[in-house]
C-alpha positions in Angstrom: 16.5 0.2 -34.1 19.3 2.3 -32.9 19.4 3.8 -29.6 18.8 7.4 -30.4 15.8 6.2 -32.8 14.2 4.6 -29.9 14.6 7.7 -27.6 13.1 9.6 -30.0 10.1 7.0 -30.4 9.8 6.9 -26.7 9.6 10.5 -26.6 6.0 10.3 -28.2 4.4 10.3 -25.0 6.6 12.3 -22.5 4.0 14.2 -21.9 1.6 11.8 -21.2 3.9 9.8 -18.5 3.9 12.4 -16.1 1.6 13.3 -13.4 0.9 12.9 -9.5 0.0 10.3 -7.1 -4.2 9.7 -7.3 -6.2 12.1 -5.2 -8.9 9.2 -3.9 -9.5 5.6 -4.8 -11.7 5.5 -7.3 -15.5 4.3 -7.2 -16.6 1.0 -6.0 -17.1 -1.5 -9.0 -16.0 0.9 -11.7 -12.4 1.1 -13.2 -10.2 2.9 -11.6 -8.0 4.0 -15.2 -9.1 5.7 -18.7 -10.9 3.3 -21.1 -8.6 4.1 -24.1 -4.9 5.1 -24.1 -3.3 8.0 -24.3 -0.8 6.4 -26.8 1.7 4.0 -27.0 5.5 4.2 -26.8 7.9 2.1 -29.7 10.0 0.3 -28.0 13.5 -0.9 -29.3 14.6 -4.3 -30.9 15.7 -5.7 -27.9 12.5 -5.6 -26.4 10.5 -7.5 -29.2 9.3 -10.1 -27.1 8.4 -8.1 -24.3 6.8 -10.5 -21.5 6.9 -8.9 -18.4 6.5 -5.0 -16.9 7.3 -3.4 -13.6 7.5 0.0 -11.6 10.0 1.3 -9.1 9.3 3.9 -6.6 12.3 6.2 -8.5 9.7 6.3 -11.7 10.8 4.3 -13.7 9.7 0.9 -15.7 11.3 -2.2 -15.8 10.5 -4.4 -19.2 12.1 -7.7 -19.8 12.9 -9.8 -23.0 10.7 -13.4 -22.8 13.8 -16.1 -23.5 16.9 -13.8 -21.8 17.9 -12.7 -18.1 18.3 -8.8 -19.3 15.4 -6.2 -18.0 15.6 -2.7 -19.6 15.0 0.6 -17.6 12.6 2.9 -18.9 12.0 6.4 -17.1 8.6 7.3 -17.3 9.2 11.4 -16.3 11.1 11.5 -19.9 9.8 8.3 -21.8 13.7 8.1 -22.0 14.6 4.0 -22.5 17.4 3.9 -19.9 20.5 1.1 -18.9 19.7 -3.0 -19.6 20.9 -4.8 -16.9 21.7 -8.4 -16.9 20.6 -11.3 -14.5 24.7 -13.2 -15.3 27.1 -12.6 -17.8 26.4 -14.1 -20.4 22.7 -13.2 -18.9 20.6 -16.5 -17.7 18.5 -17.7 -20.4 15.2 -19.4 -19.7 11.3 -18.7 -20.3 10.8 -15.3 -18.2 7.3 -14.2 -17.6 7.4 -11.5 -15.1 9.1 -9.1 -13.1 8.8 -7.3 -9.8 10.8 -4.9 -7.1 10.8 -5.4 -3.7 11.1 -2.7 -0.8 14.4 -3.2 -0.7 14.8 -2.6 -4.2 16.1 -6.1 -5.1 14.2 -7.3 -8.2 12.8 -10.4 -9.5 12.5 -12.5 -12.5 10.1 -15.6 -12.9 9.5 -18.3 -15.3 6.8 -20.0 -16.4 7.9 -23.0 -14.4 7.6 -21.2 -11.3 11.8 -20.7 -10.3 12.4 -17.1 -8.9 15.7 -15.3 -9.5 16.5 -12.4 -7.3 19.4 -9.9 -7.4 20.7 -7.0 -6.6 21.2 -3.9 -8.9 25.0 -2.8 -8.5 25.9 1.3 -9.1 27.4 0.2 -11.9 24.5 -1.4 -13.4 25.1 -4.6 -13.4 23.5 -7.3 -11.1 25.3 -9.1 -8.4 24.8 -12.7 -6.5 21.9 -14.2 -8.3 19.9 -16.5 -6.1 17.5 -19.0 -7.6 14.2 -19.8 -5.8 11.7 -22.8 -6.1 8.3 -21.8 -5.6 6.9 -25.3 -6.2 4.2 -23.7 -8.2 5.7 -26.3 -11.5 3.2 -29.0 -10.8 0.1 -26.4 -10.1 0.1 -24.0 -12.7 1.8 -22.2 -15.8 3.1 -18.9 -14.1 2.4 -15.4 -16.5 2.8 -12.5 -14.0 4.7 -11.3 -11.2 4.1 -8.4 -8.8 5.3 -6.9 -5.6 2.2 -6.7 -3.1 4.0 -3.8 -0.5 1.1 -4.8 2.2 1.6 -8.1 2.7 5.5 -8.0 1.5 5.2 -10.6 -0.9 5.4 -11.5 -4.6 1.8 -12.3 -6.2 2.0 -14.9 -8.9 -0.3 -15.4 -11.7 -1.2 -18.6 -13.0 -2.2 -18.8 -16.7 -2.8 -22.2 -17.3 -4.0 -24.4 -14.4 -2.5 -27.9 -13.9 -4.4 -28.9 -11.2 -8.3 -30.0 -11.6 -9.4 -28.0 -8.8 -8.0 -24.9 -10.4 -10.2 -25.7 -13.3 -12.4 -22.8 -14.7 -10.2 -20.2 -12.4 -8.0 -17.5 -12.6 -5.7 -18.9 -10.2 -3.0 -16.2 -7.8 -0.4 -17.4 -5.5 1.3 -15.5 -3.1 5.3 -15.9 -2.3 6.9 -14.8 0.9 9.8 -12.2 0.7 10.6 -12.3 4.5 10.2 -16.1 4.6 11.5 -16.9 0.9 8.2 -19.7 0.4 5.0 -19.9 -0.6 2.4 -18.1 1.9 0.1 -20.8 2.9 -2.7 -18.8 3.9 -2.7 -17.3 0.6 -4.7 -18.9 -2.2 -6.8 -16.9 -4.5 -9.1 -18.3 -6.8 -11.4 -15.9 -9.3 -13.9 -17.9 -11.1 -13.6 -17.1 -14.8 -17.0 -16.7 -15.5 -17.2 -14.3 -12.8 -14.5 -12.1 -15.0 -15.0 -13.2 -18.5 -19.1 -12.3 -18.2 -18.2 -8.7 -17.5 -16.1 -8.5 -21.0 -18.5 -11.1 -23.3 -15.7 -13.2 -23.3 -15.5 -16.9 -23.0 -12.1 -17.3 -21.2 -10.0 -15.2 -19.4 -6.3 -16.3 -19.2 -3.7 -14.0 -16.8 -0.4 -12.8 -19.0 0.4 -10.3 -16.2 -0.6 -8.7 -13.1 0.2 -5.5 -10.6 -0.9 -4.5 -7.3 -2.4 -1.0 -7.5 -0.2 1.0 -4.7 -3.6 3.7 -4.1 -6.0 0.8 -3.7 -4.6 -2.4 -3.6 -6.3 -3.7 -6.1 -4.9 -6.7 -8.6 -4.7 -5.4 -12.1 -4.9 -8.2 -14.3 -4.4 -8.6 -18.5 -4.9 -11.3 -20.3 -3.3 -11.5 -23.8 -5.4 -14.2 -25.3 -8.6 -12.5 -24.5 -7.2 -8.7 -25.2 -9.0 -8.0 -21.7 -8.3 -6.3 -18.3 -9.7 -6.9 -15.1 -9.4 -5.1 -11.6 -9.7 -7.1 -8.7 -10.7 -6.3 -5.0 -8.0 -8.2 -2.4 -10.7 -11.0 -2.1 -10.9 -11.7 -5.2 -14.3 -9.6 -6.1 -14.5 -8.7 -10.0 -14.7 -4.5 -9.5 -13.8 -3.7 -13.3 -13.3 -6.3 -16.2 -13.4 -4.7 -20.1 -11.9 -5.3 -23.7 -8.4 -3.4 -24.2 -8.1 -1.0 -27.1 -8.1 -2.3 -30.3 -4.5 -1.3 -30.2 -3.2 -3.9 -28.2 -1.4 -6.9 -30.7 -0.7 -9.1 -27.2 -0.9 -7.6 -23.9 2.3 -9.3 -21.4 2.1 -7.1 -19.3 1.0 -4.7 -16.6 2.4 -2.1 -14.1 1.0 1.0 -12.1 3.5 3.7 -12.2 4.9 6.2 -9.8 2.8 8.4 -11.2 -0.4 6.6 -10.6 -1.3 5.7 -14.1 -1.6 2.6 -16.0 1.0 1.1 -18.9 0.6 -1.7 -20.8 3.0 -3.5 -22.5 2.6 -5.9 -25.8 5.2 -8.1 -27.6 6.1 -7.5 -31.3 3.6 -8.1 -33.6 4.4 -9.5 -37.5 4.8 -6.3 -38.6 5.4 -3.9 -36.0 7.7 -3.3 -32.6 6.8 -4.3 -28.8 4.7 -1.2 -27.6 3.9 0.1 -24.5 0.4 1.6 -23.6 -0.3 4.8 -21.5 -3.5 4.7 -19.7 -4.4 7.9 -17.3 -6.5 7.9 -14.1 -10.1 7.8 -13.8 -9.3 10.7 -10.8 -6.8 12.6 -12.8 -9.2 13.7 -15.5 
């Protein structure tokens, strides 16, 4: 696809992305976002296996390819794909599964092995020292899903796949120190599955991605396997869990925009390009 095709494909939902911060949390055990989307944006050739989504606090989306170090801008005023920037030159190449921007506006890329690489984005684009970081998480648990968490200034990691036998029948998050650069030790959360996966009539419920909801601090959680979404209260309590739209092909992941709403991104399916998914607020209606 060329660039100006994908503009214009973006440019579907323009209307859709925009909108003001949410006016009041929504209601206790109820979801806090639209049940079906507004639409969904086509999104270019370099995108096509989309694994990861992010916001910055400029509006914007960050979206990276699964098996390369290069995350693509996407401002979510215009639904205007914006710059690529790569993690190296050529870029690092590895199994990426999520991304996330911290306070200070450096930004991070994970693998499914658990190793962190943070830089920082240059004016012209381009990222500069690249630092690598072992979270130890290898031996516990596939990672799928990165997010910023501003109130305890840390990265929370999803687990997908558990390693260990105590994480067995859990939906398993991990929480990684910015300030400290390490695992938080006080920080393990463990969701029973059934606890999720009995909201949706499902029999599983395995993470792809994950977001921290800025207005309520909940964890907003897809999982591709299962087509599902689930909001989570800081402790772990199941406030929302339901079936995605039938639109979704495989749901990688999740952000909360500057806006307040809810996107959704899926990898290419056999016959059609990655997408991303525009869901409004329950308290924008």
């Amino acid at each position: 696809m060329s660039r100006r095709a994908g503009v214009a494909a973006l440019a579907v939902l323009a209307a859709a992305a925009c909108g003001g911060p949410p006016r009041y949390p929504p209601p206790e055990g109820d979801t806090a976002f639209a049940t079906k989307p507004d639409g969904q944006w086509r999104l270019p050739a370099g995108l096509r296996e989309a694994s990861g989504l992010a916001a910055t606090a400029d509006g914007k989306l960050l979206a990276h390819d699964d098996e390369r170090a290069v995350i693509y801008e996407i401002d979510i005023a215009d639904a205007r794909m914006g710059r690529a920037i790569s993690f190296g030159t050529p870029p690092s190449s590895g199994d990426f599964e999520g991304v996330a921007q911290d306070s200070l506006g450096r930004i991070y890329l994970i693998t499914s092995t658990g190793k962190l690489h943070r830089g920082v984005l240059g004016g012209d684009g381009a990222v500069g020292t690249i630092e690598v970081f072992d979270t130890g998480l290898r031996g516990v648990c596939e990672v799928e899903g990165l997010a910023f968490d501003p109130a305890r200034d840390s990265l929370i990691v999803a687990c997908k796949t558990p390693y260990l036998n105590e994480l067995n029948g859990f939906a398993a998050f991990r929480s990684w120190s910015v300030a400290r650069e390490a695992l938080d030790e006080d920080y393990a959360l463990n969701v029973p599955v059934s606890d999720i996966a009995s909201k949706i009539g499902v029999a599983g419920f395995s993470p792809s991605g994950v977001d921290v909801d800025p207005a309520t601090g909940r964890l907003i959680v897809v999982a591709a396997r299962e087509n599902a979404l689930a909001e989570l209260a800081a402790d772990g309590t199941v406030l929302a869990a339901r079936r995605l739209s039938p639109l979704h092909v495989q749901a990688e992941g999740v952000a909360v925009g500057a806006d307040g709403r809810l996107y959704v991104v899926d990898e290419a399916g056999p016959r059609d390009a990655a997408r991303i998914a525009v869901y409004a607020r329950r308290d924008d209606d």
